[in-house]
N, C-alpha and C positions, 0 to 999 in steps of 0.2 A: 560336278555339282550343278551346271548350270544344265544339264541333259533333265535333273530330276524336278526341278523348279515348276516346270510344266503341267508333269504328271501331275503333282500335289494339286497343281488348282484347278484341273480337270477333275480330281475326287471331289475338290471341296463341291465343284459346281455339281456334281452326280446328286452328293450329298443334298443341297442345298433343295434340288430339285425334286426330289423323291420326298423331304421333307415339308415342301409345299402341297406334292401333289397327296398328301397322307393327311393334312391340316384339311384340302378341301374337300376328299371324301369325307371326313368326318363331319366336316357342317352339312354335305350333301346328306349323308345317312341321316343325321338331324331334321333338318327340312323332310326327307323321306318321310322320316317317323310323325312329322308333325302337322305334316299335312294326313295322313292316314287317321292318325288321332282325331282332327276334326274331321275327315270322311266318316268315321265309325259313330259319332257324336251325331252326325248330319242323318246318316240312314236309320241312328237308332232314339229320334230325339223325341218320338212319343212313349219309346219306354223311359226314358232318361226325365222325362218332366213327369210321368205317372212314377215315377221312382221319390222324384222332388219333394211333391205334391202328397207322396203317403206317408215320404219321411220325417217333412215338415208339420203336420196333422199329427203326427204320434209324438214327435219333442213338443210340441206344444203342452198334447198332454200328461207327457210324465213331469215335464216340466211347469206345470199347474198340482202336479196331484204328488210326486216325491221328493219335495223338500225336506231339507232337513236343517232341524234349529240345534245349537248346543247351552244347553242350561249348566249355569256352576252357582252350587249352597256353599259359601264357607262357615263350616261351624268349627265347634272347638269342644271337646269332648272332655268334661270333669270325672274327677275321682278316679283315676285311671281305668276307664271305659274306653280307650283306643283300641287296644284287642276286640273287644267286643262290636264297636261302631261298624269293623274292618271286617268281621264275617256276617254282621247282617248287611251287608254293605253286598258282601259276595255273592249269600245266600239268594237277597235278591235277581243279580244277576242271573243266577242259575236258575231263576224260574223265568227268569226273562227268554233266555237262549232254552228251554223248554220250550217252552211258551202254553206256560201254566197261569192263563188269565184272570183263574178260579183265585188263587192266591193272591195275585196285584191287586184284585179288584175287594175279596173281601175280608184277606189280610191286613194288608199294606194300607189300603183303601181309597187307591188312585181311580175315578171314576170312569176313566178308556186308558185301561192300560195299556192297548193292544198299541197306541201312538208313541210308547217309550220304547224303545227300540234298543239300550245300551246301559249302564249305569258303572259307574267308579269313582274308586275313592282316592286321592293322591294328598301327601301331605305338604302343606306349604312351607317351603325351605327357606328358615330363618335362623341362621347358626347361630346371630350374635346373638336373639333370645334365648337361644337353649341354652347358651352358655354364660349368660347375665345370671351373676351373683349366685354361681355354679361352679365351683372349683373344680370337682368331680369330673363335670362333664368336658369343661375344659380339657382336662387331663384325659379322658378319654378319646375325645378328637385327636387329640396331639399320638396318645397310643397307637388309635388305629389307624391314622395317616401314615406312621412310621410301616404300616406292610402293606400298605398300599396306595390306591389313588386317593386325594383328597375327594372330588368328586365322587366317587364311588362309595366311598365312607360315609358322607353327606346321604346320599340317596339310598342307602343299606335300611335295609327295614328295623336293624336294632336300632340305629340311629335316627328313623325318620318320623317313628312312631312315639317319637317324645318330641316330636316339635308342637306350640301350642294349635295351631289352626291349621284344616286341612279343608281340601274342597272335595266336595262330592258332584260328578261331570254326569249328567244323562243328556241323551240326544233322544228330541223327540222328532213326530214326522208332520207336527204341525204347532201352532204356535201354543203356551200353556200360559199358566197363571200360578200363584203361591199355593190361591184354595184347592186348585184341583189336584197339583201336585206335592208341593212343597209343605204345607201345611201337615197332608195325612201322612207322608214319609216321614217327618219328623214326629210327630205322635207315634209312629210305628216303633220307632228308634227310641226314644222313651218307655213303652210300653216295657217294663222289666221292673217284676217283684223287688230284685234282688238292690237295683240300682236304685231304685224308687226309697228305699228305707237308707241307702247311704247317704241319698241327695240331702233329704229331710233330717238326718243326723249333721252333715256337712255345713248345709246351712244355717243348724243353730250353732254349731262351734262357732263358726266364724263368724257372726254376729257374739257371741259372748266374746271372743278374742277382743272383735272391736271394743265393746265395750271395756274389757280390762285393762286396754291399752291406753285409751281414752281416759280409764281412773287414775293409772300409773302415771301419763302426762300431767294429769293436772295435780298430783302430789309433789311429781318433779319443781311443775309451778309453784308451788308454795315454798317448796324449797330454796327454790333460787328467790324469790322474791322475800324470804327471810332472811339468805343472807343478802342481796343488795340496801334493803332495808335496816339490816345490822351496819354494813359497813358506812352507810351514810350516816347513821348515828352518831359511828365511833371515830370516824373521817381520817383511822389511823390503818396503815399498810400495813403493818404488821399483824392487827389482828385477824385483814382480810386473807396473811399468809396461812395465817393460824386455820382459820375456818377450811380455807382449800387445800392443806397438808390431811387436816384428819376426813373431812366428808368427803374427800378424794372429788373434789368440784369437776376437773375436768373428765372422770368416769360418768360422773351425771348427765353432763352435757351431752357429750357422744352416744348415752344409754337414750339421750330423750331425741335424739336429731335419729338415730338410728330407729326409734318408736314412729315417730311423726312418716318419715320413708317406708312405712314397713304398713302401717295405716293408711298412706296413699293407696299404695299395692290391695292393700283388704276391699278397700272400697270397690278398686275395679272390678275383683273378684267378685266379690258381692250380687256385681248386677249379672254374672254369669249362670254363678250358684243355682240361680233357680229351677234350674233344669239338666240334667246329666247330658245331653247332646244341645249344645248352645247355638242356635245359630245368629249368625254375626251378620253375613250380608247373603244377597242373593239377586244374580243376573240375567234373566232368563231371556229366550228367543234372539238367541243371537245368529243369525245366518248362518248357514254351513258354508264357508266361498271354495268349492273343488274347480277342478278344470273340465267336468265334465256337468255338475250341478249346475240347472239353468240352463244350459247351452244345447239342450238336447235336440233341438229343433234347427241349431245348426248341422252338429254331427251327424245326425243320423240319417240327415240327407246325404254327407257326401260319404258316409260309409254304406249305405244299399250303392250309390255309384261304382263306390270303389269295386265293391262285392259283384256287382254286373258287371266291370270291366274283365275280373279276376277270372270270374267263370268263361266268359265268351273269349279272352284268351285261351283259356283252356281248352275250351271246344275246336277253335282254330289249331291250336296244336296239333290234339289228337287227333282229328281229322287226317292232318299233314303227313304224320306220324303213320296213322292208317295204309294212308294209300302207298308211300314207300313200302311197305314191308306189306303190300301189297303185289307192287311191281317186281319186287324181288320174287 
């Protein structure tokens, strides 16, 4: 035992030794490398600043002239015109990605179409709307969640095309306004024989609704205020039992609290009605913030760098490469 003791810390020391001297070629090789690196930098530093110098001049100017804004319309699409919003929606797209100006310009009627660059339409995810004082729809969710994702059933276009408001997304390449865009987009989306005579059908039902509803209340009113007026008369409980056994008092109540809720709801409606693509709000010129947007005047100096480094290694290579299979 005590012969082997030796040996072992002879290997350790071998070990330990070889391990140091491996750590300091490595930082040598490093230094190598790093001082070569500033050699190559040093011999080639009037191309490396005309490199700088041209890459900085050209991010300035893509980064002055290719901005890009994101605009969002949320409207709300009556008379079930959601199918319909969602292919002229497309349609336009696809003269966009043509790039069919003739159409933008005296279709549509966006004054420089050439600056919208993108357009779409996504709907705004509001379950517990869709499913307010909707039994149906309730029980639909709950159906379709049963074979699959909740989320996914949420975002499914059977299910998302009955939510009430959606937004419509274009990107333009410079900043816009309502008039120049938003405005004639919406008259475009209007623009429908067919829609145009349900609106104007729609709107008078539901001004007549209100109105009958509003008469139905205030007969309800007379009602109740004949009997409170009876009962203080008669200042007797029984005959107040009498009156609410037969006019069935508490069916009245609930028919006039459920009228009054239902005549909130018209009003809001109301002020939508007047037009089949409703628009509600609208955000426009919102920054584009990418990692590359704006920045261009950084990057694209130090990628022609990189790009000069890349090749003049290359060259060095093959060079190297050359003359062995030379010598051979």
């Amino acid at each position: 035992m005590s012969t082997k003791v030796p040996q072992n810390n002879s290997d350790q020391e071998i070990d330990i030794f070889q391990l140091s001297r491996s750590i300091n070629s490595f930082f040598d090789r490093v230094n190598r490398s790093v001082f070569r690196a500033i050699q190559f930098f040093i011999r080639n530093w009037i191309v490396v600043l005309v490199l700088v110098v041209l890459g900085a001049a050209l991010g300035f100017y893509l980064d002055s002239n290719k901005k890009s804004y994101n605009n969002q319309v949320v409207v709300t699409p009556n008379f079930e015109s959601v199918d319909y919003l969602y292919a002229k929606i497309d349609l336009i797209q696809s003269k966009i990605v043509a790039g069919d100006l003739d159409f933008l310009k005296n279709t549509v009627g966006i004054p420089n179409p050439q600056t919208i660059r993108n357009i779409e339409i996504k709907p705004v995810a509001d379950v517990y709307k869709f499913i307010e004082d909707k039994e149906q729809n309730f029980e639909l969710i709950k159906l379709m969640a049963e074979v699959g994702e909740v989320k996914k059933v949420l975002e499914d276009n059977v299910t998302s095309k009955n939510y009430t408001y959606h937004t419509i997304s274009f990107v333009s390449s410079g900043t816009t306004n309502e008039k120049e865009v938003v405005e004639p987009l919406l008259k475009y989306l209007n623009n429908s024989d067919y829609f145009n005579s349900i609106q104007k059908i729609g709107y008078k039902n539901l001004e007549r609704e209100i109105a009958q509803n509003d008469t139905i209340i205030a007969q309800i009113d007379q009602v109740l205020n004949g009997l409170s007026s009876t009962a203080k008369n008669n200042g007797k409980n029984e005959k107040l039992v009498y009156y609410s056994e037969n006019l069935q008092l508490n069916d009245i109540i609930k028919t006039k609290q459920k009228l009054v809720t239902e005549q909130g709801k018209n009003r809001f409606r109301l002020i939508s009605f007047d037009k089949t693509i409703k628009e509600i709000n609208a955000t426009l010129n919102i920054n584009e913030s990418k990692t590359v947007n704006g920045h261009f005047k950084i990057w694209l100096p130090l990628f022609f760098i990189f790009l000069f480094v890349m090749v003049s290694m290359f060259k060095k290579f093959y060079r190297r490469q050359h003359a062995v299979s030379k010598a051979n």
